[in-house]
C-alpha positions in Angstrom: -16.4 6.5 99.1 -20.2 6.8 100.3 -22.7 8.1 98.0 -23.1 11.8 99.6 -18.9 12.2 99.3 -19.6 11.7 95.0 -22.5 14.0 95.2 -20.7 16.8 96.8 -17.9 16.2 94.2 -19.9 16.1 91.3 -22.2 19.6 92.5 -18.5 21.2 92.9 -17.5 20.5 90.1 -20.9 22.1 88.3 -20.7 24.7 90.3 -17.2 25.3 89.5 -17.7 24.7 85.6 -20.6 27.1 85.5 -18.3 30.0 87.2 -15.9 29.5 84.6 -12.8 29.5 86.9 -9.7 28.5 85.5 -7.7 25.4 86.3 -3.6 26.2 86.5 -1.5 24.5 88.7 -1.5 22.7 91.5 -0.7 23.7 95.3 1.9 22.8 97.6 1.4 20.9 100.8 -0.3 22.3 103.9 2.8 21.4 105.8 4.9 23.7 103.7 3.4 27.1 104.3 4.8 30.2 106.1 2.8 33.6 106.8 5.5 36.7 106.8 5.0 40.4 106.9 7.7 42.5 105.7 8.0 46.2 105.7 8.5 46.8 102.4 7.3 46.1 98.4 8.4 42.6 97.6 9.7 41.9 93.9 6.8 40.7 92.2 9.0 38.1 90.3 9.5 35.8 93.2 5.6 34.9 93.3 3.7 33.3 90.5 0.3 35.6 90.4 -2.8 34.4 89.2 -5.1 36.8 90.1 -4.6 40.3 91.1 -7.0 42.8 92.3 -6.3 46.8 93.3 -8.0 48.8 96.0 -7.7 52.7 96.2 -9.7 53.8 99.2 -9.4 57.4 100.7 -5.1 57.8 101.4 -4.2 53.6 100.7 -3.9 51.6 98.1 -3.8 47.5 98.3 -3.0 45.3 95.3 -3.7 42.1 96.5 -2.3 38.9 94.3 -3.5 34.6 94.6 -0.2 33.1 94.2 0.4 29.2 94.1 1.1 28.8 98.0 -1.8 31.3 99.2 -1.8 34.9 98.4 0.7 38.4 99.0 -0.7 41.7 100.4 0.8 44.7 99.1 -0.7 47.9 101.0 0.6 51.4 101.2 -0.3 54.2 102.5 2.1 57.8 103.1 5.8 56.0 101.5 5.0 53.4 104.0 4.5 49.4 102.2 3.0 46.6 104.3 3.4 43.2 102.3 1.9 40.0 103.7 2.9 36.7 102.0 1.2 33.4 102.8 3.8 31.2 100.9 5.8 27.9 101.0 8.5 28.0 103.3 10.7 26.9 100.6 10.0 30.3 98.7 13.0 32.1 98.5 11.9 35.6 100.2 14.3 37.8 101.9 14.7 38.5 105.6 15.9 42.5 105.2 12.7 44.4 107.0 10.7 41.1 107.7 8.6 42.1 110.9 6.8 38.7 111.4 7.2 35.0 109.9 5.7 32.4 111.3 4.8 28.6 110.3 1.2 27.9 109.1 0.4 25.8 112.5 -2.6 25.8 114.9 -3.6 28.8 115.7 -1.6 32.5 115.7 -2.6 36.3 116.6 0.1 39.0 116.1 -0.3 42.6 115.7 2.7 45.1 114.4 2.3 48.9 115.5 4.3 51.1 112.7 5.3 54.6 112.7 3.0 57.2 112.5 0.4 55.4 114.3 -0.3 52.9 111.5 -1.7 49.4 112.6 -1.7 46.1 111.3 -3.2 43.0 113.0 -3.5 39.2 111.7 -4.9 35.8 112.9 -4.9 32.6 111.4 -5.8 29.6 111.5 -4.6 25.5 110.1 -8.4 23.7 110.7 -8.1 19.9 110.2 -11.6 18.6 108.7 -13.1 15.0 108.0 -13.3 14.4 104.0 -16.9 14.9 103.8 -16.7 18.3 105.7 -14.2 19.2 103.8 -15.8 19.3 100.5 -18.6 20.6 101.8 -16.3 23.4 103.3 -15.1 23.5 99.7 -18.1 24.0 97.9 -19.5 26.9 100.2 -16.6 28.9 99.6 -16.9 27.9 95.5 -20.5 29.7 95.9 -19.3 32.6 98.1 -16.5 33.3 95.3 -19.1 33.4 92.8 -20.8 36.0 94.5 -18.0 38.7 95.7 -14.3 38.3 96.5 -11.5 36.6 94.3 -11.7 33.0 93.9 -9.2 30.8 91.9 -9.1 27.1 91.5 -6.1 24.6 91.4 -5.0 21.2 89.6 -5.8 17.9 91.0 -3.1 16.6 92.5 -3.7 13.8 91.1 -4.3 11.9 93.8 -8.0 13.2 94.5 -10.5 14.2 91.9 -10.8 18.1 92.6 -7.8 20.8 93.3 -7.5 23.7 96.2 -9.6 26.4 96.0 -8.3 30.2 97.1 -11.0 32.4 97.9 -10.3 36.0 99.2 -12.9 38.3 100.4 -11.9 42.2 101.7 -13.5 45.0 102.9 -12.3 48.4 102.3 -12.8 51.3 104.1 -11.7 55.1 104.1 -9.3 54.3 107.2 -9.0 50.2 107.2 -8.7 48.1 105.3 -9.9 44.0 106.6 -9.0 40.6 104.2 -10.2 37.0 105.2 -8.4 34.4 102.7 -9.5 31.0 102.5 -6.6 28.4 101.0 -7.8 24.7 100.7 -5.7 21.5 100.8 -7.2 18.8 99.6 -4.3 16.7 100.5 -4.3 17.1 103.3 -8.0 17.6 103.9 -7.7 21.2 105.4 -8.0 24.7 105.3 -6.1 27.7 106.6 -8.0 30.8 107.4 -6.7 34.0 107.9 -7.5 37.5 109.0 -6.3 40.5 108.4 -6.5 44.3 109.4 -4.5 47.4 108.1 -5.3 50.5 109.7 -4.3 54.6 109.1 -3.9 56.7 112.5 -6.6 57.8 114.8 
């Protein structure tokens, strides 16, 4: 390892320590990821939460939930629920109502069109890094979660010294709603991006 790979570990660590986020489990592989939407509430059962956070912004609400493999979406808005999962694919989730599913590959746009002019729109994208950009990647998004957003932290694998990060940023408006997640894989030395946009009628 050269000296500037320890120095980033050891400042992410502090910087991680000082924000006081808590360590709980550790995430699955990169490889094992799906991103679904589904036109309907999910049980919250089937997901183990770690941090939740609920919007109400002019006729929608959004509770949005870090879960072990990424993070679920629940918006609604006139008896209509949107639910975005990012989960592993070996998640048992039902297929009744599911409008999109797709693996966690490259690169991916989709956009759904619901009744009553209601919009939704995604992209996302699996980015490959070097190690040292990796947990330099890692520690930005640390300091961004301190600042705004939700930001939860993961076990070591064991294998390297510091666990996945999840960092979730949105931006709520009186007709849209936008949320970027961030998942780390440490493993695997990547990260998956994603993008999304909920929108109320013209």
């Amino acid at each position: 390892m050269t000296q500037e790979y320890l120095e980033l570990v050891s400042h992410l660590r502090e910087a991680l320590h000082h924000g006081g986020v808590g360590v709980l489990t550790v995430r699955p592989r990169v490889a094992e990821l799906t991103f679904q939407l589904y036109g309907r509430p999910l049980h919250p059962e089937l997901f183990e939460v770690f941090q939740s956070c609920t919007i109400e912004r002019g006729d929608y609400t959004a509770k949005i939930d870090v879960t072990g493999a990424g993070h679920v979406v629940t918006w609604r808005y006139a008896g209509l629920t949107l639910t975005e999962v990012a989960a592993s694919a070996h998640q048992p989730l039902p297929k009744s109502r599911r409008l999109m599913a797709y693996g966690l590959k490259g690169q991916r746009t989709d956009r759904v069109e619901c009744r009553g002019g209601i919009g939704y729109q995604m992209s996302f994208q699996l980015e490959p890094t070097d190690p040292e950009v990796f947990w330099t990647y890692q520690q930005e998004l640390a300091a961004d979660g301190q600042r705004r957003g939700m930001l939860h932290r993961f076990d070591s694998s064991g294998r390297l010294p510091l666990g996945a990060l999840s960092y979730i940023n949105f931006e709520a408006r009186q007709r849209s709603l936008l949320i970027q997640a961030f998942h780390t894989f440490p493993d695997d030395y990547a990260v998956v991006k994603s993008q999304s946009l909920f929108q109320l009628p013209k």
